[in-house]
N, C-alpha and C positions, 0 to 999 in steps of 0.2 A: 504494500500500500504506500503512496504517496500523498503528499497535501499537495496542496497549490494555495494561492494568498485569495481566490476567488474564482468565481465562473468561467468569468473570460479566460484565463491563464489555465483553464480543463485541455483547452486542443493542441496547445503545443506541449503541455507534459503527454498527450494523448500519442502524437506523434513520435517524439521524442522515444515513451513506449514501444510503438510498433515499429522503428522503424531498426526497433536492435534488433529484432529479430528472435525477440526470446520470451514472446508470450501468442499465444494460438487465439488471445481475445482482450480488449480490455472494456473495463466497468466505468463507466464515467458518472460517477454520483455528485449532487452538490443540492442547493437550495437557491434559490431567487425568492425574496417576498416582495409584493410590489410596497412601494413608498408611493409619494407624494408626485415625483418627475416621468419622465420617459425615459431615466436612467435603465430600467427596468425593462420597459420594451426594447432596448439598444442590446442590451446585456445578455438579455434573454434568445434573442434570435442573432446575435454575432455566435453565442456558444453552442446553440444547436445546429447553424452552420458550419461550425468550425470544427464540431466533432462527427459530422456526416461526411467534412472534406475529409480531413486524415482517414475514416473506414472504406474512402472508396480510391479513395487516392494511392495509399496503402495496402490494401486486399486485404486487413485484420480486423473484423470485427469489433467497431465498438458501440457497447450498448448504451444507450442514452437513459442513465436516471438523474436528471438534473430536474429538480423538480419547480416546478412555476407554480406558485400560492400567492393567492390576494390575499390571505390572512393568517398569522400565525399557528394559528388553530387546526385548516388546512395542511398544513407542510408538516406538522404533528401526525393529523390523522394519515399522511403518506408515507410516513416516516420510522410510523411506530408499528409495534408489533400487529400481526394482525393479516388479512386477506388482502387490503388497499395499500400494505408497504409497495414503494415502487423502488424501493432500491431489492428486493428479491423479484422483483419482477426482471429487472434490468438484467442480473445474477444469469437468472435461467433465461435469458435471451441469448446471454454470451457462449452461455454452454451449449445450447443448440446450434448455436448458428457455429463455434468452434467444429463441433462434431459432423454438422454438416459438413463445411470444406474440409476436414481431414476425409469423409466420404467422396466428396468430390475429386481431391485430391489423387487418394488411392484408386479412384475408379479407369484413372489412364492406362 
């Protein structure tokens, strides 16, 4: 696991990841709560851009759990234990989609 200082700064440690060549998926977790500006919508859609380029750009899966909440309360109920976490969502995305291209992979 690695940090990063916030959202935006997900795609190039995202990169940066995939591009050693020594993980078959990565997990991109974080939160966004909106405030008062449009910092939020900037934020928000530079880092789900930015972690769709490196998965296609790259060919390594990365699953997108960065979560978008209008309310603290929200990003809790995503967050926390339970069926609506979206960060075991994102989990079992990566592991599919890993397993997939080693299927793909192998089937040459």
């Amino acid at each position: 696991m690695i940090r990063v200082p916030g959202a935006f700064e997900i795609p190039v440690a995202a990169r940066r990841l995939a591009v050693s060549g020594d993980y078959d998926a990565i997990i991109a977790l974080g939160c966004l709560i909106k405030g008062d500006t449009m910092h939020f919508e900037y934020i928000a859609a530079a880092a789900s851009q930015g972690i769709m380029d490196v998965s296609t750009s790259t060919g390594v899966p990365v699953a997108f759990g960065v979560l978008t909440a209008i309310t603290d309360e929200q990003a809790e109920v995503r967050s926390g234990p339970g069926p609506d976490n979206k960060g075991r969502e994102a989990a079992l995305a990566a592991i599919e989609m890993a397993t997939l291209f080693r299927q793909i992979g192998s089937a040459r």
